[in-house]
C-alpha positions in Angstrom: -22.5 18.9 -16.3 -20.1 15.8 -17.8 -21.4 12.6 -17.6 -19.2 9.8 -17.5 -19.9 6.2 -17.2 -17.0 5.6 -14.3 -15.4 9.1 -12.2 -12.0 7.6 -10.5 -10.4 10.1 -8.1 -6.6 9.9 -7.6 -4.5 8.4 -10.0 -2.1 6.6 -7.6 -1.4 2.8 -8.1 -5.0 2.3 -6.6 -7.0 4.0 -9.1 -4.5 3.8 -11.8 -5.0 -0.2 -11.5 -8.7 0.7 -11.8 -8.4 2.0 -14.8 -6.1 -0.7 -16.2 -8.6 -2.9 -15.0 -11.6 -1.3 -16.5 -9.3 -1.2 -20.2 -8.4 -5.4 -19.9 -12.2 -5.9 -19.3 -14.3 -3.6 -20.9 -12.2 -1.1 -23.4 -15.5 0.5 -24.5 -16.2 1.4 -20.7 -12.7 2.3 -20.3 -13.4 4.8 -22.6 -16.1 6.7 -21.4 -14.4 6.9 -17.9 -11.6 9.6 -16.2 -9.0 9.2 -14.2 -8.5 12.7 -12.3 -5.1 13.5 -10.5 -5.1 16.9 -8.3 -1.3 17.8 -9.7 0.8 16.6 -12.5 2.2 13.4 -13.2 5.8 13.1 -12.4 4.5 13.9 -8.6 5.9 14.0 -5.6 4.5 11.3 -3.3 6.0 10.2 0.2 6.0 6.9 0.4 9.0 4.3 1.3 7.9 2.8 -2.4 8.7 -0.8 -1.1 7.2 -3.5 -3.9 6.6 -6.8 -2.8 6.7 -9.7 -5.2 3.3 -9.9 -5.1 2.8 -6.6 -7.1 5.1 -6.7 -9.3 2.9 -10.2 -10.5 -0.1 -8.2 -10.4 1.5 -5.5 -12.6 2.8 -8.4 -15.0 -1.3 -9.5 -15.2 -2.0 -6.2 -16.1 0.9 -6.9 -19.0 2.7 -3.6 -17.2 6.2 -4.2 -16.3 8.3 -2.7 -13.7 10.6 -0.6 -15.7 11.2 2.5 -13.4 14.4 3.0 -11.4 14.4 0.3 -8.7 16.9 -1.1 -5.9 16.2 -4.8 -4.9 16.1 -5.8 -2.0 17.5 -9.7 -1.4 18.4 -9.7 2.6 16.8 -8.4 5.4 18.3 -7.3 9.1 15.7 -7.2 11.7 16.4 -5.7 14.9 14.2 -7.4 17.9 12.8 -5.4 21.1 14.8 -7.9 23.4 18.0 -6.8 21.5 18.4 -9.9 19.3 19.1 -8.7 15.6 18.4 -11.2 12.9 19.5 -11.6 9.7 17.5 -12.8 7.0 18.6 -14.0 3.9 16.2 -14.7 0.7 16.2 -13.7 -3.2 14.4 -10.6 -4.9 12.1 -10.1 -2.1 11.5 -6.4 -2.7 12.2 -3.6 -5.2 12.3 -0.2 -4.2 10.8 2.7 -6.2 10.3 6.3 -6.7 6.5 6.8 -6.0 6.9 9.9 -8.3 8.3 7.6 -10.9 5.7 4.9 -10.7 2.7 6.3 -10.2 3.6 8.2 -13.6 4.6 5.2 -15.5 1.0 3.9 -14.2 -1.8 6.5 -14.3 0.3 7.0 -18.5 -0.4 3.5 -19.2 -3.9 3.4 -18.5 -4.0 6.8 -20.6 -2.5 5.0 -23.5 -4.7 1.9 -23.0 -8.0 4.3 -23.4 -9.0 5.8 -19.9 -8.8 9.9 -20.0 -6.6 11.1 -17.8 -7.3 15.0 -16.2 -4.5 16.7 -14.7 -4.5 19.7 -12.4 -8.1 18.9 -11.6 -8.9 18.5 -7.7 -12.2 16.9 -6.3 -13.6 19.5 -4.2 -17.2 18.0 -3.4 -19.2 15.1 -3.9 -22.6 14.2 -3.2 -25.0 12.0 -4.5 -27.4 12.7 -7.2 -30.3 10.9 -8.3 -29.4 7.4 -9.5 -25.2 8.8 -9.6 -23.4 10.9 -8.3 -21.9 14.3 -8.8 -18.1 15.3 -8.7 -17.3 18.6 -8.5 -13.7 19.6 -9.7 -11.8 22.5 -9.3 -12.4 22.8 -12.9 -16.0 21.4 -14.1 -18.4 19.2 -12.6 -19.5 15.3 -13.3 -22.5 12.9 -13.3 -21.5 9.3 -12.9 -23.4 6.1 -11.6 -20.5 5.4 -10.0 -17.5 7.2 -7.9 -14.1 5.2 -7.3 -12.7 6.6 -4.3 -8.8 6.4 -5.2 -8.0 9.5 -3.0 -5.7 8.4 -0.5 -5.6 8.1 3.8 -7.7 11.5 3.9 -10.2 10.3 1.2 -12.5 13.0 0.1 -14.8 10.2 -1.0 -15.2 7.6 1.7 -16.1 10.8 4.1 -18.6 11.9 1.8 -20.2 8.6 0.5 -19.3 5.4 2.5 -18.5 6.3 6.0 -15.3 6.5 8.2 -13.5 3.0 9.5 -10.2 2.3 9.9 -7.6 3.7 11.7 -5.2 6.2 10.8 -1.1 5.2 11.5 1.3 7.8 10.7 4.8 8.0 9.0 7.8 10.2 8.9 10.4 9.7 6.4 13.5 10.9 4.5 16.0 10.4 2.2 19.9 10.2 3.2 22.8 10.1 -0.1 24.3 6.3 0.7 27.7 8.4 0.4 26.4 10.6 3.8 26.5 7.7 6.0 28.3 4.1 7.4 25.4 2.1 5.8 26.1 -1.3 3.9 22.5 -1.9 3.4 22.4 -0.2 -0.3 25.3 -2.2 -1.4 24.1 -5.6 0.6 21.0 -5.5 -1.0 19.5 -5.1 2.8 16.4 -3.5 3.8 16.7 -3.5 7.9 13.5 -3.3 10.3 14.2 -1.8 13.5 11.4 -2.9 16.1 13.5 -2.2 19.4 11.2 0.5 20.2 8.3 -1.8 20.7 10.0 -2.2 24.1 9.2 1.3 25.0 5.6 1.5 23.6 5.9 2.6 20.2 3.1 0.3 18.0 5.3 0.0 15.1 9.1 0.4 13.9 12.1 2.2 12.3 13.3 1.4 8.5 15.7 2.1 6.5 15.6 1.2 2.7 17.9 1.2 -0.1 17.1 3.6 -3.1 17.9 5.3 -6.2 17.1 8.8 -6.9 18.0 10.2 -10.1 20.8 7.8 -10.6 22.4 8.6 -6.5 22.2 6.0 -4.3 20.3 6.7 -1.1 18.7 5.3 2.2 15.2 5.9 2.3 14.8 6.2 6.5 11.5 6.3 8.4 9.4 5.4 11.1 5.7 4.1 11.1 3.4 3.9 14.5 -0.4 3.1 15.3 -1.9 5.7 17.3 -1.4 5.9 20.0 1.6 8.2 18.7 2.9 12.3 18.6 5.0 13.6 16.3 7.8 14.5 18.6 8.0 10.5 19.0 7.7 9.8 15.6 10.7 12.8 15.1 13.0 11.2 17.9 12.7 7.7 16.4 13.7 8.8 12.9 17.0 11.2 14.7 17.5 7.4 16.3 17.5 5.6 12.9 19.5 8.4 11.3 22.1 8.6 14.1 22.3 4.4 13.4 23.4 4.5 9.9 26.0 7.7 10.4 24.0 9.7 8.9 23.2 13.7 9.9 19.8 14.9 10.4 17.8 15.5 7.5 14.8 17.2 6.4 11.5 14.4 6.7 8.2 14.6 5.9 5.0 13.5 7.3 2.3 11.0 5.7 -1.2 9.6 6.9 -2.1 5.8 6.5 -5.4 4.7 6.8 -4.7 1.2 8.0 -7.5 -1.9 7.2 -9.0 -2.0 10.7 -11.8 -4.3 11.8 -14.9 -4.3 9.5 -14.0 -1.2 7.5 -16.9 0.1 5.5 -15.6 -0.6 1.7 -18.4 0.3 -0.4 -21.6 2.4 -0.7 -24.8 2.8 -3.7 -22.9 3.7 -6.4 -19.5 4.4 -4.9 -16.3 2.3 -3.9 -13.3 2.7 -1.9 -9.9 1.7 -3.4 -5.9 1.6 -1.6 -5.6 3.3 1.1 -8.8 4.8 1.1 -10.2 1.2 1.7 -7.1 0.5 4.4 -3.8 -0.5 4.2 -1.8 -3.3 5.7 -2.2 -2.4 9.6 1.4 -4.4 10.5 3.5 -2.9 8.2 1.9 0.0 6.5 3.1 -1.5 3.3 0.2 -0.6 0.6 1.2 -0.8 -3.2 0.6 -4.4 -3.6 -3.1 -4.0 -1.5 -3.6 -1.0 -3.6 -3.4 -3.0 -7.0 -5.2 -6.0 -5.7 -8.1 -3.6 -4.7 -7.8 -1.5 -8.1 -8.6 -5.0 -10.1 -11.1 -6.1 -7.8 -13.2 -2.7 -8.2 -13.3 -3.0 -12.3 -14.5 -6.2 -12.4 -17.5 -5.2 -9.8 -17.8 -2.1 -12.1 -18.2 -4.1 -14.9 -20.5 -6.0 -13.5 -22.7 -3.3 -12.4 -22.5 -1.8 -15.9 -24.5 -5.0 -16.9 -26.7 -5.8 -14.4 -27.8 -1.8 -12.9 -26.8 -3.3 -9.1 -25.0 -0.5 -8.4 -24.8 -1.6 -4.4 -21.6 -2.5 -4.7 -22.3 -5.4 -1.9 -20.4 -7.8 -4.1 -17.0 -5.5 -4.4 -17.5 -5.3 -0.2 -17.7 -9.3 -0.1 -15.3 -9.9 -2.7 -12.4 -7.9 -0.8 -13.5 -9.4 3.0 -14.3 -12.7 2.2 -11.3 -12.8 -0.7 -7.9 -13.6 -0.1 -7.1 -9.9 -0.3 -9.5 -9.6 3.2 -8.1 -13.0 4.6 -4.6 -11.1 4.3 -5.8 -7.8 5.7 -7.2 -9.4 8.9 -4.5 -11.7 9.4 -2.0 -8.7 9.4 -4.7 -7.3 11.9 -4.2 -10.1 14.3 -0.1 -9.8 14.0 -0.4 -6.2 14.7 -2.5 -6.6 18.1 0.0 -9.9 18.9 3.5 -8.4 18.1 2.6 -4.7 19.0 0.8 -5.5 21.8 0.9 -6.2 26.0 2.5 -9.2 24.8 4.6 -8.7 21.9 8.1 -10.0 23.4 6.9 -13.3 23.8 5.9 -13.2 20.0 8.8 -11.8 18.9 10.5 -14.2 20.5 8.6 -16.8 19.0 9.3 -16.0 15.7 13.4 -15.3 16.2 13.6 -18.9 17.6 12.5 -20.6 13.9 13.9 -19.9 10.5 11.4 -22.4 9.3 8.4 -19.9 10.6 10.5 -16.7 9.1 10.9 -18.1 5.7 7.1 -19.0 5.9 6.0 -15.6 7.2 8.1 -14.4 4.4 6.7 -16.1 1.9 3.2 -15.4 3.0 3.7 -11.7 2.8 5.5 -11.5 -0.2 2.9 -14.0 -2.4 5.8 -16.1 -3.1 4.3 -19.5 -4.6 0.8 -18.8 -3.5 1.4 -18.4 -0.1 -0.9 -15.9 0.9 -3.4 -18.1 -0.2 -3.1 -20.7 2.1 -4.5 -21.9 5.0 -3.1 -20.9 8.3 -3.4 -25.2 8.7 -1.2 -25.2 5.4 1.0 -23.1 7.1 1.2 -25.2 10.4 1.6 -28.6 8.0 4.4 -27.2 6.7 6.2 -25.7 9.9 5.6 -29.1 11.0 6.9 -30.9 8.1 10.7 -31.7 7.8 11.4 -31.4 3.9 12.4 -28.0 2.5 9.5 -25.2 1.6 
């Protein structure tokens, strides 16, 4: 049996963070941890790969640029469920990635900076052991005094060690050459946000964002729902989207998000939940920039355990729901049951009649100037207030 002083499983932008984390902080600990990844890194991951301005701060903290293929984003068009469209103008307020591409550049960073990486190795069990736990791998087994549960909507970890929360949205999604269809988004800089289908009962909305893939520009197209939702919904939504931008049908895929729900359980003895195995953004679905905030919160309550032998993990659980990373996640929580809910045209309809409270929203989400900081009576002072945000 391997002992290691940290076991991370998943090397997605969650764990990988972790482990940059765990390098900035503590190299020495860094050094007697591993970062396992169940297939190879470049990976296939579906994901829209949306990063919000937010993270791609967080990865300049963590002195990692964003150098992989990208397509900003500096407009939005939202489509209402009354019928009103909207169009929303801004600067930079996304990039859009290959999730193949950055995971890679990630979970190879944090290898260079001193945290092993195993490829090809897949968590098949854990359970605890004595003052650890044990992680058993498709190829060896581990001891560690503490688990990072990195491992995604399905999380091997959080069913074994902390407990289900959460709720589980889902996604379908493909990817459509820009020359295949009567989109301008790509070359408008546009992301658009279909919520029309809100109207019929559908606890979410369509996308469609611009991307790159190997050089060939491309709409990435999807749809994300809360449950209550089928997949034959899910599948006539996307044929909806698709038949919007002129494009054919196209093969999809399906993905899992485990959304941040309620009081989702974050943290056990000796293990912690990370990305979307902790819960994503519940709205929107969006989780890179969640998944990072989480990753750097976890290796400074690692490090902390390392010194003081808590290994509760209470204070990683109180530092993500009373932080502004919780504050964020519950917020979201309240838009989802208010603009997906009995009631959501009057919201809606709220929101279209003010630029003021769009460009605020905005900024929230995105992190722009410390926004997502603020008060919600910050926010209302400055709705109120007649001089420009």
């Amino acid at each position: 049996m391997e002992r290691r002083d940290v076991v991370i499983v998943g090397s997605g932008p969650a764990g990988a963070a972790t482990a940059l984390g765990l390098a900035a902080r503590a190299p020495a600990l860094a050094a007697r941890s591993v970062l396992l990844e169940k297939a190879r890194h470049p990976r296939d991951k579906t994901c829209a790969g949306g990063v919000i301005p937010k993270a791609v701060r967080l990865l300049e903290s963590l002195d990692v640029p964003l150098t992989v293929p990208q397509a900003r984003v500096d407009h939005a068009g939202v489509a209402l469920p009354g019928g009103r469209e909207l169009a929303v103008a801004g600067d930079d307020l996304c990039r859009v990635v290959r999730r193949r591409e950055l995971d890679a550049h990630l979970a190879w960073t944090a290898r260079d900076r001193g945290v092993e990486l195993r490829e090809e190795e897949r968590v098949t069990h854990v359970a605890r052991d004595g003052a650890g736990v044990r992680v058993e791998t498709s190829r060896r087994t581990y001891w560690t005094p503490v688990v990072v549960g990195a491992d995604g909507s399905g999380s091997l970890v959080r069913r074994a060690l902390v407990g289900a929360s959460g709720v589980t949205a889902r996604a379908v999604m493909c990817d459509v050459p820009v020359a295949a269809t009567s989109w301008t988004g790509y070359a408008g800089r546009r992301y658009d946000f279909d919520f029309s289908a809100c109207r019929t009962g559908l606890r979410g909305y369509r996308w469609a964002f611009p991307c790159v893939i190997d050089g060939v520009p491309h709409a990435n197209v999807g749809v994300y729902a809360l449950p209550p939702v089928d997949g034959t919904r899910l599948r006539t939504e996307l044929a909806a989207e698709l038949a919007r931008l002129g494009a054919a049908p196209a093969p999809w895929k399906a993905f899992p998000i485990h959304a941040y729900v309620g009081a989702p359980h974050l943290a056990a003895p000796h293990a912690l939940l990370v990305g979307d195995a902790a819960g994503a953004d519940p709205l929107m679905g969006e989780g890179i920039s969640f998944a990072l905030e989480y990753g750097l919160l976890a290796a400074e309550a690692i490090c902390e355990a390392h010194g003081t032998g808590d290994w509760s993990f209470r204070g990683y659980a109180c530092a993500v729901e009373r932080g502004p990373l919780g504050q964020k996640l519950r917020r979201l929580g309240l838009a989802t049951r208010l603009f997906y809910g009995p009631r959501h045209r009057l919201w809606f309809r709220l929101a279209a009649a003010s630029p003021r409270a769009q460009a605020i929203g905005l900024a929230w989400y995105n992190g722009i100037d410390g926004w997502d900081r603020r008060s919600a009576l910050a926010a209302l002072a400055a709705l109120c207030a007649r001089r420009s945000l």
